[in-house]
N, C-alpha and C positions, 0 to 999 in steps of 0.2 A: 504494500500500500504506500501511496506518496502523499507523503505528508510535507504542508510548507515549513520553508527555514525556519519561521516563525514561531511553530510549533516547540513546547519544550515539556520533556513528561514531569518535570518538576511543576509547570506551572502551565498550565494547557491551555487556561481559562479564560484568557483574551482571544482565543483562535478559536474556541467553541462560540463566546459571544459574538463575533467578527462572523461565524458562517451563520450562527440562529438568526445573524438582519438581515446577512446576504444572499445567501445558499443553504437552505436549512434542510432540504435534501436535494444531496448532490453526487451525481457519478462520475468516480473516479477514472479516467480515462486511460490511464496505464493498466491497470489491474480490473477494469470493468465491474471496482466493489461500489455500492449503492450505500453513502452514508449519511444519516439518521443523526438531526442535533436537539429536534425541538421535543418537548416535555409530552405533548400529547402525540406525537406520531415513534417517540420513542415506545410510550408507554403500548400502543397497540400493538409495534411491533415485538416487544416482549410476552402480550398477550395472548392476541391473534393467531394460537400457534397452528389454526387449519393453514389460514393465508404464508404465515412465518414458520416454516419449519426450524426443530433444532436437529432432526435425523438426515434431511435432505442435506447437515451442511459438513456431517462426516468429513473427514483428510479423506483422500485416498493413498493409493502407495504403501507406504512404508507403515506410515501414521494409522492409517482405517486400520491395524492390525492390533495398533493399543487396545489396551481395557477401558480407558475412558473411552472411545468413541462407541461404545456399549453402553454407559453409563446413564443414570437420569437425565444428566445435562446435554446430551447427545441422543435425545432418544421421544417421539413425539408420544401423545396417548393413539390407542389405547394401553400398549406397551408401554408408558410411561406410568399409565395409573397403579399399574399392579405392582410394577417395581417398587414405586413411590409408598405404595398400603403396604409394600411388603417390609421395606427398611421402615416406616412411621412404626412397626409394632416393635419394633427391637429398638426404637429413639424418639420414647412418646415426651411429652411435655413432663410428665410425675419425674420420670427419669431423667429428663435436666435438672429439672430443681434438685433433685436430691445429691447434686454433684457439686451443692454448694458450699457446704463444707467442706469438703476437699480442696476445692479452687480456694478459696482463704485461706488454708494450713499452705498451699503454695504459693498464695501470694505473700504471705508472713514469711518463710521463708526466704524467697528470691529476694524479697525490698529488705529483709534483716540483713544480709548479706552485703547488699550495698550501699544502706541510708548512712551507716555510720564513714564514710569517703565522702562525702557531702559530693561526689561528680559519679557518673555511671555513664555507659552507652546505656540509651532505656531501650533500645531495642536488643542489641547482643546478653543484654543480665535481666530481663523483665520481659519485653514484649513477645521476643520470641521463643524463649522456652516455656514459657506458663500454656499458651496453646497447644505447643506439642507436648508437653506433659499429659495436660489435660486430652487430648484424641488418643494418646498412645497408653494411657492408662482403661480409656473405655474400648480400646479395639483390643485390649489385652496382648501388648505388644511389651517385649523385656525390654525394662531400663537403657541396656549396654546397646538396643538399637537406635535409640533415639537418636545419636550423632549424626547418622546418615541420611534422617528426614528430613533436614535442609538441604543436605546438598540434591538431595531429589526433590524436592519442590518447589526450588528454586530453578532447578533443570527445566521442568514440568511448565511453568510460566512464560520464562525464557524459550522456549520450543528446540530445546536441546532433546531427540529422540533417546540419546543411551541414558539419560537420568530415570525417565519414561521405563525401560527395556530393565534396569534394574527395580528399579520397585515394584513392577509388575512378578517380576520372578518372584521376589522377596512373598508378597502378598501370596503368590499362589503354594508357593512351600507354607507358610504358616495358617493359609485355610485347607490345607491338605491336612494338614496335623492337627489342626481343629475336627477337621470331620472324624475323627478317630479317637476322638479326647476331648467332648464341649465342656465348655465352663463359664461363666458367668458373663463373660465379653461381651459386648457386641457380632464380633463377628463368630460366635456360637452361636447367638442370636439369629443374627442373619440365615444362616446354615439350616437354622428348624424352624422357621418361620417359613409360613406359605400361603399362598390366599389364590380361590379358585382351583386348588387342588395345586396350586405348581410353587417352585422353587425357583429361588435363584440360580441361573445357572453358573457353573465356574467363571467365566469372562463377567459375567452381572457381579459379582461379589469380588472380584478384582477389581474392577471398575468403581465399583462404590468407594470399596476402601482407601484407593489412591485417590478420590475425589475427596473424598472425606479428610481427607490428608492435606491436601494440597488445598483445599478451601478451606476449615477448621483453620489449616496454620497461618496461610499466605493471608488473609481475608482481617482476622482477629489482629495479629501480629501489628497491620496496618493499620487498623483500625484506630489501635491504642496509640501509634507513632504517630499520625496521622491528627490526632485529640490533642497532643504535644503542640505538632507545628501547626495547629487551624489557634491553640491559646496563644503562643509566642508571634502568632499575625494580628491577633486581638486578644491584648492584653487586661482589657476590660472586663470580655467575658471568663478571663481565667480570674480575676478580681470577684467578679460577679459570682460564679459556681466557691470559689472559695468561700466566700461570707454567707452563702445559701447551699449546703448540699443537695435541697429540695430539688434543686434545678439539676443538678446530673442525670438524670433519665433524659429531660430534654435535650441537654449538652452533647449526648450520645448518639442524638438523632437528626443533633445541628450538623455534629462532627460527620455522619455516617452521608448527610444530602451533600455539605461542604468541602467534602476530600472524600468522594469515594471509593471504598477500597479496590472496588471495581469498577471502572471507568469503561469498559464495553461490552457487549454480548453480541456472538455471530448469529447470522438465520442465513436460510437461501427461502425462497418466492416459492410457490406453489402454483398459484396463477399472477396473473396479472394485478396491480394494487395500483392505488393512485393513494401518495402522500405529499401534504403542501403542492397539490398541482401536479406532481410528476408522475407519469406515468413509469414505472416501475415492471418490467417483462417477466413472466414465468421462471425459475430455477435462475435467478439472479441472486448474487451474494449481499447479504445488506449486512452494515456493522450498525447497532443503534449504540449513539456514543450516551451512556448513564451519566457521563460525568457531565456533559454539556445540559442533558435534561433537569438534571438538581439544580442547577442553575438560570435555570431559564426564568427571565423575569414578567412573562406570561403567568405563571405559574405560583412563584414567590417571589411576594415584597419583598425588595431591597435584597434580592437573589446574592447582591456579592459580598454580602457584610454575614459574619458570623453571627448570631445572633441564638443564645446559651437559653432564652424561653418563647423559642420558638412553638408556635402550637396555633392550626395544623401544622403539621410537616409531613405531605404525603410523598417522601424520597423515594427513588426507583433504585434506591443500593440493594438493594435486595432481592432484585427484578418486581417480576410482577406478573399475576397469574397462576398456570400451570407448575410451575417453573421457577415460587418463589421460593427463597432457599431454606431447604429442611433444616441447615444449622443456625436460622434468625436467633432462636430464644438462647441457644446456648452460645452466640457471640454477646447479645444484651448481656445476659448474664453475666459473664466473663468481665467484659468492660465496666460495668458497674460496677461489681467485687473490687475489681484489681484499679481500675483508674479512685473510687472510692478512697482506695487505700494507699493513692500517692497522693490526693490530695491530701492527707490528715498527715501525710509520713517526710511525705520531702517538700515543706513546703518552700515559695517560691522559687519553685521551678523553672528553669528557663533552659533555652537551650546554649549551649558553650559556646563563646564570641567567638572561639575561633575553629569551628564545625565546618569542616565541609561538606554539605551536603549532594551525595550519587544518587539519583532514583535508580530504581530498579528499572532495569531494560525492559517495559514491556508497555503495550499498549494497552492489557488487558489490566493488570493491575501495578494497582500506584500506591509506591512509599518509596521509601529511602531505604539503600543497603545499611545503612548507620545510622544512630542517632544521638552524638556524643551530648547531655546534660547535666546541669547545674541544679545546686540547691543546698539551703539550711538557711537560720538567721543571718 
């Protein structure tokens, strides 16, 4: 995809406003992809999923062989529904909740660990192990593997295939050994759950799992980082949540419309669609940019200010539809717990004068490789 110079994945946000006046859908002429900026033709195309397919939009090659391209997220209904009922019984709502004590014995740990250095990366000592702890303790996955779920979900984002080719393996050896040995996991779960008589198949329950994996961490991870750099742009509203914690549920929903962790979702066309006037051809690629729709001031007042009591806020981070994401309550969760407990633990927080900050290479989601900060009296 060609994207202009202009474009930066640290700060995207000028170039999404610039197309939602100018071009609010517009195809891409090198690559023939169809992209989606504005809030309401975002939002249909996430929904729509007869018109927008997510199974039509498969890799082929190399890629169609993955397990994610079997997955929920790659997979339209009616097969979508039963997948979908079939993972909700092994990761109902009772069962988030109750993973909340656990998520604060780990958020007490990781922040004890740090608070006393008054500096941390909050993402290398905080952001991103608390989500991979947390997935790898509900897929019943050892300790001693956790090291290797970055470098493969980071792989995974990135569209690096052997990061992919490894996790996939990993996953299929440890649901093999589940089928012979269930226990309390999730992915035992998965394995004896079944709805309309069927099962997950082998590729279905690899697929979950590294989605589970790669969303759970990459998603959360950023989420939290992401709450960092949306206070240290508006320092008010970190003022503001500090002297009111009432406000942190909204703050997480500012954060989630305001930087979100996912900034786009593929489809290809089924038939023909007409959005903002264009006419749009059968089995066309469309990207609907989620980060450009949060933003759209069609939608929400004063779209580019941060704003900590925001209410409504009907964000598209989540998608929308079909399709919205089964780990919603358990990233709320998480973020609450853990960002809760930097506000009360390291206070003013900011980020280190002298941070560089890398995003992460991808179009699909957005944070920072790093995020060196500050804090104490």
């Amino acid at each position: 995809m060609a994207l202009p110079a202009s474009y930066s994945l640290l700060d995207p946000f000028p170039w999404y406003q610039q197309m939602r006046h100018t071009s609010p859908v517009l195809r891409d002429p090198s690559t023939g992809l169809w992209m989606v900026f504005g809030y309401e033709d975002v939002q249909r195309t996430l929904s729509d999923w007869k018109r927008f397919s997510s199974q039509r939009g498969r890799p082929r090659g190399e890629q169609a062989q993955s397990p994610l391209s079997s997955s929920m997220i790659s997979t339209d209904p009616p097969r979508h529904r039963q997948i979908r009922t079939l993972v909700e019984q092994a990761f109902t709502p009772r069962q988030v909740r109750a993973l909340a004590p656990r998520i604060e014995v780990l958020v007490d740990e990781l922040l004890g660990a740090a608070e006393q250095h008054r500096q941390m990366d909050f993402i290398q000592e905080f952001a991103y192990p608390l989500p991979v702890i947390v997935i790898a303790e509900i897929l019943g996955i050892p300790a001693t593997d956790r090291d290797a779920f970055k470098r493969w979900s980071d792989a995974v984002v990135t569209g690096d295939p052997h990061g992919s080719r490894e996790m996939a393996a990993y996953f299929s050896t440890l649901i093999e050994q589940r089928r012979h040995d269930l226990g309390e996991d999730l992915i035992s779960g998965l394995i004896a759950a079944q709805v309309e008589g069927e099962h997950l198949d082998a590729q279905e329950l690899v697929g979950f799992c590294m989605l589970l994996l790669v969303a759970g961490n990459e998603t959360t991870t950023n989420l939290l980082a992401n709450t960092v750099l949306s206070w240290q742009e508006a320092p008010d509203a970190y003022d503001a949540v500090v002297n009111d914690s009432a406000l942190l549920p909204t703050t997480i929903e500012e954060s989630l419309r305001y930087r979100s962790p996912v900034q786009s979702m593929y489809r290809v066309t089924t038939e023909e669609v007409e959005l903002s006037g264009q006419r749009i051809p059968a089995n066309s690629p469309v990207l609907a940019w989620i980060g450009s729709a949060n933003r759209d001031e069609a939608q929400f007042a004063q779209a580019q200010t941060f704003d900590p009591a925001r209410t409504p806020n009907r964000h598209l981070a989540f998608g929308n539809g079909v399709h919205f994401c089964l780990g919603a309550p358990l990233a709320r969760l998480e973020a609450n717990l853990a960002l809760g407990a930097v506000l009360e633990r390291l206070p003013n927080l900011r980020v280190a004068p002298e941070a560089v900050l890398t995003p992460i290479q991808s179009q699909i989601v957005s944070g920072v490789k790093a995020l060196p900060v500050t804090f104490g009296h």
